[in-house]
N, C-alpha and C positions, 0 to 999 in steps of 0.2 A: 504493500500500500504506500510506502514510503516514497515507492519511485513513482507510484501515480500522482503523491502528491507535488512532488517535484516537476513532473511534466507540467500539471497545472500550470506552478509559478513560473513555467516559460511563458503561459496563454496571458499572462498580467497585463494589461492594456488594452487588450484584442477583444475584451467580451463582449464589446456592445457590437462588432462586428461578428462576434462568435452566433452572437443572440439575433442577429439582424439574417444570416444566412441560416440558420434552424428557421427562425419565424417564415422564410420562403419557401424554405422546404415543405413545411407544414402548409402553404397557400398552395401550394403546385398538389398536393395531395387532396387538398380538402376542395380544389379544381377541379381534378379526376374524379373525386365521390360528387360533387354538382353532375358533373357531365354524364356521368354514367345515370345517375338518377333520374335526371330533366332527361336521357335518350331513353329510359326504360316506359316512363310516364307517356313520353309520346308513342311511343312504338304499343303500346299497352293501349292506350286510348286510340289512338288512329283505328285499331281492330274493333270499333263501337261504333266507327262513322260517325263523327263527334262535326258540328259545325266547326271550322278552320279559327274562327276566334277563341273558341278553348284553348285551341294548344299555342296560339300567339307569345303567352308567355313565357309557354315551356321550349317555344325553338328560340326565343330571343337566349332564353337560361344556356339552351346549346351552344348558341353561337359566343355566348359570354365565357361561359366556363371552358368553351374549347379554345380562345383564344389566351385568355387570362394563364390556362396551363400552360399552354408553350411559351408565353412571356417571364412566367414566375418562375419553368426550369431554367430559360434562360439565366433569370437574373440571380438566382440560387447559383448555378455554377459559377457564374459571373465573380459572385461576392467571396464562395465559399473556395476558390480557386487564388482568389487575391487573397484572399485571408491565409489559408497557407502556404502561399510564397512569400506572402512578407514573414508569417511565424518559422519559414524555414530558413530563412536569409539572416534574420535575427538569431537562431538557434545556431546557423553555420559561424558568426560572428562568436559569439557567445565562446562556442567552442575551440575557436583557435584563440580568443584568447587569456582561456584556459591553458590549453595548450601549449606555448608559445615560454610560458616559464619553467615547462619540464623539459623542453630540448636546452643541448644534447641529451642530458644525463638520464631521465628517468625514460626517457621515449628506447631508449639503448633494449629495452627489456623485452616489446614487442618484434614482431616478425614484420617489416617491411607488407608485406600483403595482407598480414591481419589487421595493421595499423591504420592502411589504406581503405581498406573494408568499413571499420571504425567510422571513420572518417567519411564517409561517401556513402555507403549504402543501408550501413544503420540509420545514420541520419534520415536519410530518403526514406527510412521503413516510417520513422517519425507522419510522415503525411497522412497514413491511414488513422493513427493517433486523435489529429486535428478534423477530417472529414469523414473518416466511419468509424468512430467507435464515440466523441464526444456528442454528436451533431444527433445521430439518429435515436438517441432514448430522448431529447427533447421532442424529436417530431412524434414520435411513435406516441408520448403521454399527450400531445395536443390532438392525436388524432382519435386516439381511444376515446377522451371526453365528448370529442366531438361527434365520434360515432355514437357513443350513448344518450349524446341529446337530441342527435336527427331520429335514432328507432324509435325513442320511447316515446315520441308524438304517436307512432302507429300502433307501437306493439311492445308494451315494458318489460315482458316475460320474455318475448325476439332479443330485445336488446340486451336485457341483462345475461342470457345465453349469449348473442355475439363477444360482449366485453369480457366474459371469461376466458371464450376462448381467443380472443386477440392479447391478454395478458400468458395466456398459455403459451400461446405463440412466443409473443413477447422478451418471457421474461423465464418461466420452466425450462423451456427448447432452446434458447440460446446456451443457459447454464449447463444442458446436457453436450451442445455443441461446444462448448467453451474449455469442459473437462476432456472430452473425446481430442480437442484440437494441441490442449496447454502444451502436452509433451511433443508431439511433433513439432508444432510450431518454434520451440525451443532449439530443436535438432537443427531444423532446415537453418537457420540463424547459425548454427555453432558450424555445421557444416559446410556453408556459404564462407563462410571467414576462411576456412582451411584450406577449400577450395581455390582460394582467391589467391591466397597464400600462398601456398602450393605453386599457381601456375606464374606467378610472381616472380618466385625461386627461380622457376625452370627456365625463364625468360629471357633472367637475368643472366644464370650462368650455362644459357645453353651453351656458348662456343666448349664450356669446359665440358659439357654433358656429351658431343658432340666427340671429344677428344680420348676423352675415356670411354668411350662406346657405353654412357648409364644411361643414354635417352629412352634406349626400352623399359628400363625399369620405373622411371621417372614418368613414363606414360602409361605404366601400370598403376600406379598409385592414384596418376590424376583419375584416370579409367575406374578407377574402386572408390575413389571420393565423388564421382560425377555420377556412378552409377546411386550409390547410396543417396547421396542427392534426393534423384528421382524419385527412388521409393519414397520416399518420407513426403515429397510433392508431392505424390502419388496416393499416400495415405491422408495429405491435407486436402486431395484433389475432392478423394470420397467423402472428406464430412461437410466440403462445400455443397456436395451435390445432396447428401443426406438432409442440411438444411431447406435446400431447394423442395426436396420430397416434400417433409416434414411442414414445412410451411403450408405448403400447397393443400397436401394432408386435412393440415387444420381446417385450412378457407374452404374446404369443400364440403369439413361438419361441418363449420358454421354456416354457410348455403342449407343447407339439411336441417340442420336445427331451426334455421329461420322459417323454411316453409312445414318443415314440424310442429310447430308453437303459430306458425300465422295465419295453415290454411284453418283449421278449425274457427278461427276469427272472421275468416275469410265467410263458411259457411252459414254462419250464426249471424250475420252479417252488419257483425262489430266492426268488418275492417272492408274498405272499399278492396276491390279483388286488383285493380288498376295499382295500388298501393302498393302488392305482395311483388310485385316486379320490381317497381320501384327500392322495396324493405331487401330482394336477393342481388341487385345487381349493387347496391351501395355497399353492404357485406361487403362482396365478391372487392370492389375499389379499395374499401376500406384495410384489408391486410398489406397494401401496400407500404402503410408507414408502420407497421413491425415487422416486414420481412427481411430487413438490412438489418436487425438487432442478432441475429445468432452469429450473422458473421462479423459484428459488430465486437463482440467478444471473441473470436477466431482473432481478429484483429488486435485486440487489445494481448491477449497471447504473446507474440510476435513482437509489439512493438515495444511492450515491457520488455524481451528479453537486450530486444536490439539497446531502448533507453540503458537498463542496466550494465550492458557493453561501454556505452557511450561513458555515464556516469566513474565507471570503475576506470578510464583514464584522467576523468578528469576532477577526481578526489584524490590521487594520488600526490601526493604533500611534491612541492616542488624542491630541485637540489639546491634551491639559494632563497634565502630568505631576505626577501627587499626591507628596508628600514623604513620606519612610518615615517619619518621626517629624513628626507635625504638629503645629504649639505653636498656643495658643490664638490670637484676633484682637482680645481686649479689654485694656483696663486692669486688669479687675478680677482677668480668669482668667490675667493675665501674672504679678502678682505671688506668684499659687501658685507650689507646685513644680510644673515643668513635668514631663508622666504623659501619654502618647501618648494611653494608652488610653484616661483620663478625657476626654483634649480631644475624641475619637471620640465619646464617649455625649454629651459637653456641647452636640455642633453637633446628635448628635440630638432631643437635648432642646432645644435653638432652634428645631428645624425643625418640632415638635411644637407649642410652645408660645409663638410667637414672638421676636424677636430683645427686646435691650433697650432700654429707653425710648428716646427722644428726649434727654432729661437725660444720658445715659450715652453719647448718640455719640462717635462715636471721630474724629481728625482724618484726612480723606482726603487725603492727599498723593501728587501725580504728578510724576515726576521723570523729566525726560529721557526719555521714550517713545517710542519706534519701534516700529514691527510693521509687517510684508507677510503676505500671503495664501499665498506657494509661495517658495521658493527663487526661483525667474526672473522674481516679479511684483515691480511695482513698491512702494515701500511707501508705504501706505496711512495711516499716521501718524508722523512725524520731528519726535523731541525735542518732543514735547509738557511740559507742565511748568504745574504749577497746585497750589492748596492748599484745600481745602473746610474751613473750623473748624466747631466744634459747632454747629447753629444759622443756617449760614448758607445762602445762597442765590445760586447760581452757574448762568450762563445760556452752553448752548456754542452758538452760534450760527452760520450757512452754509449757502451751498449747498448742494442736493443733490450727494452723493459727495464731499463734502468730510471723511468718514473721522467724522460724527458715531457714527453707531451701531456701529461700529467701536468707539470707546471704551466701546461700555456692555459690548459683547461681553466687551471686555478688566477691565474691573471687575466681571463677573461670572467670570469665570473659566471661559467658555465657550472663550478660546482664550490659548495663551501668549504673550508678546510675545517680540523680536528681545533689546531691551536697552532700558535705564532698568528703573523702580522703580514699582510701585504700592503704597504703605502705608496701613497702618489703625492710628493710634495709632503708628507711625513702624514696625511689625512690616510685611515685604513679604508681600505676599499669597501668594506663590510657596512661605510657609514654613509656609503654613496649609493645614485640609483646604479644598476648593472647596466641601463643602454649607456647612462654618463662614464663610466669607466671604461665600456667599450668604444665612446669614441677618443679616448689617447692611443690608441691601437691600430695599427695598420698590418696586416697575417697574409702570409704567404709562404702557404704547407703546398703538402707532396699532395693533398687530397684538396684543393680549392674545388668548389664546387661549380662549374659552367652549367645555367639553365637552358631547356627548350628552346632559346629566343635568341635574339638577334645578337651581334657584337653588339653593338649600341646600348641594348637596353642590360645587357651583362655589364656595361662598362657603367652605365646610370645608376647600380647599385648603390655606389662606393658615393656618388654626390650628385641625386637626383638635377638639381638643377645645374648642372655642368653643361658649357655651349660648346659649340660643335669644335670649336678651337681647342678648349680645353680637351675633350678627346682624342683631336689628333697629335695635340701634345705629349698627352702622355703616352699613347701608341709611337710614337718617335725615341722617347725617350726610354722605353722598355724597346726597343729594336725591331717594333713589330708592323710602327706606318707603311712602307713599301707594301710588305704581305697585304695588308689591307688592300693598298690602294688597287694592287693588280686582282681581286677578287671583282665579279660581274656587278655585284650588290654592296660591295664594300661594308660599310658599318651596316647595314642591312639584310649582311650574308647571317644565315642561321649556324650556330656552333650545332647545333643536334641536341641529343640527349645526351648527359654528361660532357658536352662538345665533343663529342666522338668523327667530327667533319673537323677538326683539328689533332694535328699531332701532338707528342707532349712535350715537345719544346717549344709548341709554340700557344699550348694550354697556358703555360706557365710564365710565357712572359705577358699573358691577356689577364693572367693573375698579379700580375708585377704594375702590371697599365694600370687597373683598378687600385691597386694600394696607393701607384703613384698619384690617382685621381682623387683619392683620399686625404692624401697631408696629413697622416696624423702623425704626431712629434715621437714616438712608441714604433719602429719598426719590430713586429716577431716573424721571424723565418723560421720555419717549424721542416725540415727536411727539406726544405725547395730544391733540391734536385737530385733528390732520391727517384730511381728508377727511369733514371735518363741516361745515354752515353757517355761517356768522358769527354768525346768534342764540345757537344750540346752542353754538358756541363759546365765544362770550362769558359765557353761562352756564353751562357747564362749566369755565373759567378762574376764574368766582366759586367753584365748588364746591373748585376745587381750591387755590383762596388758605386756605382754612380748612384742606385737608389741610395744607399747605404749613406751618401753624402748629406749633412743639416740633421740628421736623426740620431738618437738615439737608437740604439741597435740590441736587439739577443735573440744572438742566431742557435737555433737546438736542432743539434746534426749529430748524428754517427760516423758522417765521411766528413775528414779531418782535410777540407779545403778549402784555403783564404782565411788558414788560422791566423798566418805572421800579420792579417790586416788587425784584428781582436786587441782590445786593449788588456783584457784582460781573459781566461780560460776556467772554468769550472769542470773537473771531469765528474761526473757522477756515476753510483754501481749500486744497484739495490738500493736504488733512493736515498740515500746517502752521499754527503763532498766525499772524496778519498782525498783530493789535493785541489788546488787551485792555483793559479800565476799567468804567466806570459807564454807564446808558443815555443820560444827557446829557453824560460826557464823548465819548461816542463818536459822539455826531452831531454834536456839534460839533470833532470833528477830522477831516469829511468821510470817505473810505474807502468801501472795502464795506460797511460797516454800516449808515452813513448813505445810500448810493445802494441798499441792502436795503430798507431804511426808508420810504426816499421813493417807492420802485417799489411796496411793499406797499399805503399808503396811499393813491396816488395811483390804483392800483388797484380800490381802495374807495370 
């Protein structure tokens, strides 16, 4: 019930449009019982040879309630169509940004296809939520009263037999359909995610499925999650149509019951015999507005499990906890009066427009740093401790799992530490918003992420309102304007999915263009060219000495090249300093560094 109430407080706003497309519903319904009525009355009377001014008012009734119906479904769909796309568009909002402060860290936990699933097609189960399962017990109670007040003009004993069995209908037979449905309904949800999932995986890594000869088995799997699928449709297929019966079922006792209880009236000649037509074909209209209730709760099934999917991401405590009051991260916006609100507009106005020069960086100081990954893992960085000044150039060096990228996590503020200090300008980051701290940063890893879309609007990340100049600026000055210019589309050529329409040397300097479009005073180089060649490398390592210029710098690499530019060397092993210094103090004090060193080169 919890999560039905929760859905509700998404409808908050919406009810007088909730209430405005039920109340149509109910006119379109209670149009179909006029029209069936006012057609039964004529067609019943015409068989009397009635003078033509009798039935005057019953064809004007025709001509009313047949028009009125097709207007009022019109404007029923009309309403109740806008009503849930605006409640979906709000719910899609809603949800990302929920969302949005558990990446990276907690979204890590999901399946890429389940996640998407989540995301896309739970949401979308939400629609039947809003137009069949809240909408139709309103119509259904408007219509039941109203069928009890049209019979019982003719026949109270008719009517009160109808209203029984239209709550039968109603409200028993849904419950019976609703229990028959609950556990399938659940399945086909859980199933669907797996599925998704599933072909997701296979998608992604077909070249490797492809390489390994597993694509048969991989389409064995899809093949037994697609087939089970089906059965379980299959089995929600039969209690749609069991409703269908069932429905029908009733409306034809009730027809029965009606002329059961009305021809005696009929004979006795309590009730005009023209009337009994009139009393079976309104019946007969009248189960219209409780035939949508059994699947009304099929529905409800389904959408609860999909909501509860939904809800179970986005209850999930996020990795960083933003401060109620968050004071600026600079020198400059520290000596204002500190104004929540303003620090709020001022990260978005960095995020907008870039962070501040290089001139104006801020000193990054790390003090005594721990962090682990869960309560029972081990940790992953102990007592780290280091000082970046304006301008300088700091190399964290090690092994793979030696907890490098770990730090960048944690100086972006993707995840919170255990204890110790990260400051900017001596302020701990912990007291700032996370977008404000992210714009002192400018990152350029081995895994930059290039969208769907165009160079252009991949470059408009980094500073939405940047002009065309400024673009080919920084493409120049990352090495990569020519390339551009000689493509058909230029800034308008598409990189693909992951830019897979570029190579990765030239991924990586369109990673290099966007940081440069960025300016933030915080260069981080997280492996930038890890799993490139040595030439490519070597000339992306020139490209990136020029970036490298007006910034401060910390570069986190396992391949030990453009250390002698480093002012300074961290090597780290198990999340631990073992030493730190200069590139030639530190080969000449032997170590890890220097047998990194010698294994790199020797290598080469």
């Amino acid at each position: 019930m919890s999560t039905f109430l929760r859905l509700l407080r998404l409808v908050s706003g919406f009810w007088l449009r909730m209430l405005l497309a039920a109340l149509l519903g109910f006119a379109t319904i209670a149009s179909s019982i006029g029209l069936m009525m006012t057609s039964a009355f004529i067609i019943a009377k015409a068989a009397l040879h009635p003078s033509i001014a009798d039935l005057q008012v019953a064809i004007v009734g025709v001509r009313f309630f047949g028009i009125s119906r097709g207007l009022f479904r019109y404007l029923e769909r009309y309403v109740s169509h806008d009503l849930n796309f605006r409640l979906l568009a709000r719910i899609r909002v809603w949800l990302y940004r929920h969302i949005e402060p558990l990446a990276p860290a907690r979204l890590q936990a999901y399946r890429s296809g389940d996640l998407l699933t989540r995301l896309v097609a739970d949401v979308d189960e939400l629609e039947n939520f809003f137009i069949r399962v809240l909408a139709p017990p309103l119509v259904a109670i408007g219509i039941i009263a109203l069928t009890w007040a049209l019979l019982s003009l003719f026949s109270p004993a008719a009517a009160l037999a109808v209203v029984l069995l239209l709550i039968l209908a109603g409200a028993a037979f849904p419950l019976l359909v609703q229990t028959l449905a609950r556990r399938p309904g659940r399945q086909h949800i859980a199933l669907r995610s797996q599925l998704n999932a599933h072909l997701v995986d296979s998608v992604q890594g077909m070249a490797d499925l492809l390489a390994y000869g597993a694509e048969a088995r991989y389409l064995a799997q899809a093949d037994a999650l697609n087939q089970e699928t089906g059965r379980v449709q299959n089995r929600l297929g039969a209690i749609t149509a069991l409703n269908d019966a069932g429905v029908t079922l009733l409306m034809n006792l009730a027809v029965v019951a009606t002329l059961a209880l009305a021809i005696p009236a009929v004979t006795s000649g309590g009730l005009n015999g023209v009337h009994l037509a009139v009393i079976a074909l309104g019946v007969m209209a009248a189960f219209e507005g409780v035939q949508p209730l059994p699947l009304a709760l099929q529905h409800l099934s389904a959408t609860l499990a999909a909501a509860r999917r939904i809800f179970q991401v986005v209850d999930a405590p996020p990795a960083v906890t933003e401060p109620p009051h968050p004071l600026p991260c600079s020198k400059q916006e520290s000596s204002r009066k500190a104004d929540p609100e303003r620090s709020r507009r001022g990260a978005k106005a960095q995020r907008e427009k870039g962070a501040k020069k290089a001139g104006e960086a801020p000193v990054l100081t790390v003090r005594e740093l721990s962090f682990r990954y869960g309560p029972n893992e081990p940790l992953a960085l102990q007592n780290i401790a280091f000082t970046l000044p304006p301008g300088g150039r700091m190399a964290i060096v090690g092994p793979s799992g030696a907890g490098k990228s770990t730090l960048v996590h944690l100086l972006m503020r993707f995840w919170d530490f255990d204890q110790g200090r990260i400051e900017l300008d001596g302020r701990d980051i912990r007291d700032c918003a996370g977008d404000d701290v992210r714009t002192r940063f400018s990152v350029v890893s081995q895994t930059t992420h290039l969208f769907n879309a165009t160079l252009r609007e991949n470059l408009l990340l980094a500073r939405p309102d940047a002009s065309e100049s400024d673009l080919w600026e920084a493409l120049a000055q990352a090495q990569l304007a020519d390339f551009v210019r000689d493509l058909p589309q230029g800034l308008d050529t598409w990189t693909g999915e992951m830019g897979v329409q570029l190579s990765g040397g030239e991924r990586q300097r369109l990673a290099i263009a966007r940081a440069l479009l960025k300016d933030a005073p915080i260069l981080l180089l997280d492996e930038p060219t890890a799993n490139l060649d040595a030439v490519t490398e070597r000339a992306l390592w020139h490209d990136l000495s020029r970036l490298m210029a007006r910034r401060s710098v910390l570069l986190i690499t396992h391949r030990l090249v453009g250390m002698e530019q480093m002012d300074a060397i961290l090597v780290l092993r198990a999340g631990r300093i073992l030493a730190r210094g200069t590139h030639a103090e530190l080969l000449s004090a032997g170590g890890l560094y220097a047998r990194l060193w010698a294994l790199q080169h020797a290598t080469i």
